[in-house]
N, C-alpha and C positions, 0 to 999 in steps of 0.2 A: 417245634421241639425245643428251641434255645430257652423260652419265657418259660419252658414245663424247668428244663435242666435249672435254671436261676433258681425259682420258686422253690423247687425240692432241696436245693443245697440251702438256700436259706432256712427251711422247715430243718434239717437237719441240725445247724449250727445250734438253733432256738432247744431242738431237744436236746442236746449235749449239755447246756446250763443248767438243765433240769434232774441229768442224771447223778444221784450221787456217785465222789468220786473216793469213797471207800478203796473199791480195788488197786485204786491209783499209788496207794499208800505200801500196795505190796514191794516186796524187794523184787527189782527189776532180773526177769532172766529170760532168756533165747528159747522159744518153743521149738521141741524138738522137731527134729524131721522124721517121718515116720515111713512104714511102707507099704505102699496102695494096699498092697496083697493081705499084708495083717491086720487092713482094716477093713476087709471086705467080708463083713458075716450077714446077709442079709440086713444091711443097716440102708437108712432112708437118710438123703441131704436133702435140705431144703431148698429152693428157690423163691425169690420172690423180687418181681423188678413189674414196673409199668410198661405196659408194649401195645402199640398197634395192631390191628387182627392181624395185620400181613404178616407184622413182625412175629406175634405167636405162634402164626404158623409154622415159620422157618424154624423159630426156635424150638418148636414140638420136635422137631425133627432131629436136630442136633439133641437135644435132652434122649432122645431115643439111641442116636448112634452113643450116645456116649455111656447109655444103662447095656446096649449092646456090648463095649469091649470094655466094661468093667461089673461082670456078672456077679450077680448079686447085690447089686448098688441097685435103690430105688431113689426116684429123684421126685419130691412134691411140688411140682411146679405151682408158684401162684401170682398171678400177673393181674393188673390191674388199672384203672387211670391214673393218671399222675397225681390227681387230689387226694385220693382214695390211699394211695400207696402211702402221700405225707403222712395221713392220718396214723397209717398201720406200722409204718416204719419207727414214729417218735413213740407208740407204745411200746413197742417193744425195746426201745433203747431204752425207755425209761424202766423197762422191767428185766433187763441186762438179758433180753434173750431174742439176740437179732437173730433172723434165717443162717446157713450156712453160710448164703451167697445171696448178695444182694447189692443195689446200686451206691454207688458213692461218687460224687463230683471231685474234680481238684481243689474246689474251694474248701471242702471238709477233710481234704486228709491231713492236716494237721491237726486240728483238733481228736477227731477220732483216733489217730497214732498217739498221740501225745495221754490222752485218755484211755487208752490200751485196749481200743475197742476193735481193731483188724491186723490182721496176721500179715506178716512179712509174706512174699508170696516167690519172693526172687530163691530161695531153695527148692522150692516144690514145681517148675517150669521150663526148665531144659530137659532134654532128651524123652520127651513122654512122647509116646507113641498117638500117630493121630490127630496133633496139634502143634504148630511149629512155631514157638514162642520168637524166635529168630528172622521169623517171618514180620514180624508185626513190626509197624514202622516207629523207629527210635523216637522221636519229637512224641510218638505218643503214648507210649510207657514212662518217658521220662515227666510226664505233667504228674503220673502217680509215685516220683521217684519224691521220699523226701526224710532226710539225714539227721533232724532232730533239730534244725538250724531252719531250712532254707527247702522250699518247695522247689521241685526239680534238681536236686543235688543227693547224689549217696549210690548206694549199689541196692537200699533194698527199694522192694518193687511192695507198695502198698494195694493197687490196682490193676486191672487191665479193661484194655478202652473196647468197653460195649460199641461206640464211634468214636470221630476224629471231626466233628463238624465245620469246615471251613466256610466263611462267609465274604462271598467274591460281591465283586460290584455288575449285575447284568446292563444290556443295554436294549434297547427296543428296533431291534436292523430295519424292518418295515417300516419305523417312522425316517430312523435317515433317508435310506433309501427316496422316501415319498418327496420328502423335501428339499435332497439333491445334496446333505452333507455328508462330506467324506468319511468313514467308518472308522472308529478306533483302532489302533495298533493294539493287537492281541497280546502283546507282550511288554509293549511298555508305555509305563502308566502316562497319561494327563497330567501336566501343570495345573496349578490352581487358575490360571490365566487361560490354558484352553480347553479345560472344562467350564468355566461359567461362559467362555464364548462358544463352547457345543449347544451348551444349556441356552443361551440366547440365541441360538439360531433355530432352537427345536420347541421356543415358547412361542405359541401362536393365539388369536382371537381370530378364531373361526370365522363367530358368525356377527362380529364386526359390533357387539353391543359393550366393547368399553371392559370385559372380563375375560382373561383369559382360558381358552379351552383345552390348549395341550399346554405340556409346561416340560421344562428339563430335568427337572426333579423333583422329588417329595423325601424328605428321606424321616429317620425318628432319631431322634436327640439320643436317647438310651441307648441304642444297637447301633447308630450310624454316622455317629460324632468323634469318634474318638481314633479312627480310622484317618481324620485329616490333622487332628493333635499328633499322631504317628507319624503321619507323613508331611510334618514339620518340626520331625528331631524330636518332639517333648513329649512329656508322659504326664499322669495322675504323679508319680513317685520318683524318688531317687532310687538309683542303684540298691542302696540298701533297705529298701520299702518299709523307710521309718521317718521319712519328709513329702508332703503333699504339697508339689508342685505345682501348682495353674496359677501361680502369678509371675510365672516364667513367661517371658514376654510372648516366643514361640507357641507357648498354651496359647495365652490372650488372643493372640494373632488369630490362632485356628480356631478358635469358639469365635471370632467374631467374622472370620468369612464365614463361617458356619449361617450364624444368624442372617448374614445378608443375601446370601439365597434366597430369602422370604422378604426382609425387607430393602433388598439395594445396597449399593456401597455406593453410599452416597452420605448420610448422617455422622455414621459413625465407621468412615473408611478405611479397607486395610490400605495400609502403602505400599505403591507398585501394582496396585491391582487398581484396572481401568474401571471410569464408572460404568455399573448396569443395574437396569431395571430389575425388580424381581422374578425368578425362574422356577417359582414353586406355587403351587396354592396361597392364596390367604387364609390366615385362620378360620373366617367361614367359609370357605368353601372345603376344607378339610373336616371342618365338622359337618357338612351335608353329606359329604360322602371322601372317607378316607385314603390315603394315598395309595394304599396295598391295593385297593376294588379298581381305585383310576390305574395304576402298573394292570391290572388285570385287561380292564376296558381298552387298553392302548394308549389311553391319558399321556401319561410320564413317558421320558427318554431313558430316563435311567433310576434302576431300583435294583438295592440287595437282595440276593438270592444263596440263600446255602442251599447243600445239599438236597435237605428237607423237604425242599419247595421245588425238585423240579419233577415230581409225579404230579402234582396238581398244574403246573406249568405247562408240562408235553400234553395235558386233555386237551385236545383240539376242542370241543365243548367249553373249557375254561382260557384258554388265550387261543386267537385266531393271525396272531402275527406271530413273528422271525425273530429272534433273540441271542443273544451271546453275552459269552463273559469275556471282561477285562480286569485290570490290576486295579485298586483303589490310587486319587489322582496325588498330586505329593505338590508341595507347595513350588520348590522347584527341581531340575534336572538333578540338581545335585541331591536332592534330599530320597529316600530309600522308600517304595510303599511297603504298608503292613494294613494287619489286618488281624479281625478275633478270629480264635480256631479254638475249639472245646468241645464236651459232649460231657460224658458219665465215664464210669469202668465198673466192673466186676469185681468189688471186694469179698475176704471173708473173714467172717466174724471171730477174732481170737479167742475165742472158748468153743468153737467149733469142736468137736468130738473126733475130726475127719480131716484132719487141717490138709494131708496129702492127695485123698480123692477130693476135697471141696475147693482146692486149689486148682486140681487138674476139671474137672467141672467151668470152672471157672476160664480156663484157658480154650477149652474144647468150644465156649459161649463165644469167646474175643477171637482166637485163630482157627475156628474149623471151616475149610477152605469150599465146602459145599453152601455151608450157609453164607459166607460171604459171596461167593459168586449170585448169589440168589438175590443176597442184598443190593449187589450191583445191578441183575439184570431190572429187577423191578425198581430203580430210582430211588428206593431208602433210602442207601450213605453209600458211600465210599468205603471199596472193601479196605477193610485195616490192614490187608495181607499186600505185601511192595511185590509180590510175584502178579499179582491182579490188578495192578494198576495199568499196562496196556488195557485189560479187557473191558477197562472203566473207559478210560479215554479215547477210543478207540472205536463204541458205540454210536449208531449211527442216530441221527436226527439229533433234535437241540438239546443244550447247547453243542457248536461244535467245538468250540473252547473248551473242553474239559478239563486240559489240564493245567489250566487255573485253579481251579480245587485242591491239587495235587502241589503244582507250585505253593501254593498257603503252607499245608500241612509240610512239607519239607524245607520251605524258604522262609516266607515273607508272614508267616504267621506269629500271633503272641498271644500268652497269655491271658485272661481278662485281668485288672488290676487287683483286683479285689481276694483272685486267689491266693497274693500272696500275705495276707494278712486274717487276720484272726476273726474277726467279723467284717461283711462289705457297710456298717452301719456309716462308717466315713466318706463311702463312694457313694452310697443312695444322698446323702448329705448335698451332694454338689446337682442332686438334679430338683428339690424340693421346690427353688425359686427361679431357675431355669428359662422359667416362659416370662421372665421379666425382660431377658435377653433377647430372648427370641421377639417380644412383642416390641423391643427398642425401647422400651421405658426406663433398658440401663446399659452403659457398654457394657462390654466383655471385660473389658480394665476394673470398671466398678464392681460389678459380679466378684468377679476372682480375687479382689484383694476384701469386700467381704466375708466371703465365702471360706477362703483359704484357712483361716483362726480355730472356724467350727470344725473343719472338715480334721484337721490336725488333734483338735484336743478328742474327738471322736475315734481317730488312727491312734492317739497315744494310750485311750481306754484299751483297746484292742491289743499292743504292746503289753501292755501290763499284765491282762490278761494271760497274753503269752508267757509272759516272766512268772506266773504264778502257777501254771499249768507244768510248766519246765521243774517247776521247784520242788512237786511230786513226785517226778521220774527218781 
C-alpha cells in the first residue's frame, strides 16, 4: 500500500503543473457552510478512490449506512487500482472536475489548497450524527492540517485519513528462539551496537559452502534507511524545510552504518562501532531472490512490516514462523526511535455542489465505527478511531506486539520528508546514486557532500515554486 500511496501523490503533483491556474487568480473568499438538509433534493455525490476487494466491500457498506441517514443523497461509487485511479484522477484535474470525494496524500495538500482545489472541511465535521470526527486520532488529522505556511499547522482540516499507516520494525521469534538468542525488549529500542550484534548472532552458513543462508537483515534503502538517520538526531531537513541536511555528520554517520550491514565495518568504519562481517545478503544473492520472499521463507531475523502486511503475514500458507514487533534501533540510549507513519485521506473537491453532505460523506468514509472495526478485524489498518484501539491491540495471535503500531502513530512517528515541500524531486535526488554507497565504491562522507549541492538547488526549485503559487492567493 505505501509504494501505491507514494506513486499516486506523485501522479498528483505532475497533474497539478498541468492545470491551468486561471481560478487561482480569483479574489480569495471562505465557502460557505451550508445545511445537509437544503442540499438534500435527490442529488448524486461522487466517489472515487482505489481500494482492495476487501476494502470495497466494507466501504459498500458505509456508502450504504450513510445514503441511509441522509435520504435522498445518492452516492456513485467508483474505485479502482491504483494505476488506473492516477490515470482517472490527473484527467479530471486537468479538466477542473474532480469527484466530490476523492483521495489525497499529505504530500499534495499544499499544492491543491494553495491552487484552490479542496475544501476547508474543519466547519462541516463536528457534531454530525453517525461519525465522531473527535474520535479520530489528532497526529492524524493534523498531517491534513495546513495554514497556508507550513503542513501540519492551522485549524483548517484539508483531509481525513482514509488510514494512519505506521511502519514498525518486525522480528523473526522462531529464528531466536532456534539459535538460543535472547528476544528483544518490546519496548525499547536496540542500539546500533546491539542490533548488528543480534544481526551477527542470527547470520548463519548452513550448509557450510562459504555463503550465507540466514542473515539478520535485508532491509530497502527507500522505506528503510531513514528510520536510523532518525534515530541519530538528523534528518533530510532543517527545521524550517528549506536546507538539506545529509552532510551533517550524524546523516553520514547513519547512511554509512546503513551501508555496512552489507558490506562490514570494516573499509569505511563507523566509530565506536565494533568490527562485523556482513549481516545481509550480497547483491547477488538479493538479485536471486529478494529480501521480502527470504522475510517470507524465514531467511531474515529482522524486516519492516506495516500494517498492510500483516494479512498476508498471519496466512499460515505464507509464513510458518512466530513474529513480533519492536521499536526501530537508535544509534545510542540517549538518542529517541522514529519511524514513517502515512497513508491518504478523504478530500473534497472545492466546487463540490454539496460541500456539507460531501464533507460528511467524507467523514462517515474516515470515522464510521462499523467499518473500522471491520478494518481491524480483517488485518487492513489500524482503526483511525482511539475508542478501537484496545480492540486492535488486543487481538489474539501475531503479532502480539500490536501496540507498536499504535505507539508510531501517537509517539515515535514522522512525517515523510518530502511532505513538507512542494515537489519530493529533491529527495528522489539523494537515492539516484545510492548503490554506489551501498556497493562501497564511495563513503557515506563522499556521497553526502556530493549529493548535498544537487539535492538543495532541486528543494530551492520547489521553494520557488512555492513562492509563486503563494503569489496567486
Amino acid at each position: 500500500m505505501k509504494k501505491v500511496q507514494k506513486a499516486f501523490t506523485v501522479a498528483l503533483v505532475s497533474a497539478l503543473f498541468a492545470v491551468s491556474f486561471a481560478s487561482c487568480k480569483q479574489k480569495k473568499s471562505a465557502q460557505p457552510v451550508t445545511n445537509a438538509a437544503s442540499e438534500r433534493a435527490s442529488n448524486e455525490l461522487t466517489l472515487m478512490i482505489y481500494a482492495q476487494p476487501q476494502e470495497k466491500a466494507i466501504l459498500d457498506k458505509v456508502v450504504a449506512r450513510y445514503e441511509e441517514t441522509h435520504p435522498g443523497i445518492k452516492v456513485k461509487f467508483i474505485s479502482s487500482t491504483g494505476d488506473e485511479y492516477d490515470a482517472k484522477i490527473q484527467a479530471q484535474l486537468a479538466a477542473n472536475n474532480l469527484p466530490d470525494v476523492f483521495y489525497l496524500g499529505p504530500g499534495g495538500v499544499r499544492q491543491y489548497v494553495d491552487n484552490k482545489k479542496v475544501l476547508d472541511l474543519s466547519p462541516y465535521v463536528h457534531g454530525v450524527a453517525g461519525a465522531d470526527f473527535d474520535d479520530l486520532y489528532e497526529s492524524a488529522v493534523d498531517s491534513y492540517r495546513y495554514d497556508g505556511k507550513e503542513l501540519g499547522k492551522g485549524e483548517a482540516i484539508w483531509a481525513l485519513p482514509k488510514d494512519f499507516g505506521p511502519f514498525a520494525l518486525a522480528y523473526n521469534k522462531t529464528l531466536f528462539e532456534t539459535y538460543g538468542v535472547p528476544l528483544p525488549d518490546k519496548d525499547t529500542p536496540y542500539t546500533w551496537q546491539e542490533f548488528i550484534d543480534t544481526c551477527a548472532a542470527l547470520t548463519k552458513d548452513l550448509d557450510n559452502d562459504g555463503q550465507n543462508d540466514v542473515f539478520g537483515t535485508g532491509l530497502n534503502v527507500r522505506w528503510a534507511f531513514i528510520q536510523f538517520v532518525w534515530g541519530n538526531g538528523a534528518d533530510f531537513l532543517d527545521e524550517t524545510h528549506t536546507k538539506v541536511t545529509i552532510t551533517d555528520p550524524k546523516f553520514i554517520e547513519a547512511l554509512q552504518f546503513w551501508a555496512n550491514m552489507t558490506l562490514g565495518n570494516k573499509t569505511f568504519a563507523v566509530s565506536g562501532i565494533s568490527e562485523f562481517a556482513p549481516v545481509t545478503p550480497t547483491a547477488t544473492q538479493a538479485q536471486s531472490l529478494d529480501t521480502y520472499q527470504r522475510w517470507i521463507k524465514g531467511e531474515l531475523a529482522f524486516f519492516p512490516a506495516g500494517t498492510w502486511d500483516l494479512a498476508k503475514f498471519n496466512d499460515p500458507d505464507v509464513i510458518s514462523f512466530e513474529y513480533d514487533l519492536i521499536p526501530w534501533p537508535v544509534h545510542t540510549s540517549d538518542n529517541q526511535t522514529a519511524t514513517y507513519r502515512g497513508g491518504v485521506g478523504y478530500a473534497v473537491a472545492a466546487n463540490t455542489k454539496y460541500p456539507q453532505l460531501a464533507a460528511e460523506l467524507a467523514l462517515f468514509l474516515s470515522a464510521d465505527v462499523e467499518a473500522n472495526k471491520m478494518y481491524s478485524d480483517m488485518d487492513l489498518q489500524i482503526p483511525n478511531l482511539k475508542s478501537l484501539a484496545s480492540r486492535y491491540t488486543s487481538k489474539p495471535g501475531k503479532p502480539a506486539n500490536r501496540q507498536e503500531f499504535i505507539n508510531i502513530i501517537s509517539k515515535t512517528g514522522r512525517a515523510w520528508p518530502s511532505d513538507y515541500t512542494y515537489t519530493g524531486v529533491w529527495f528522489d535526488k539523494f537515492f539516484t546514486g545510492i548503490q554506489n554507497v551501498l556497493d562501497g565504491k564511495l563513503s557515506a562522507e563522499e556521497y553526502c557532500a556530493k549529493t548535498q549541492p544537487q539535492m538543495q538547488r532541486e528543494l530551492d526549485k520547489a521553494l520557488q515554486r512555492a513562492k509563486q503559487n503563494a503569489s496567486r492567493n
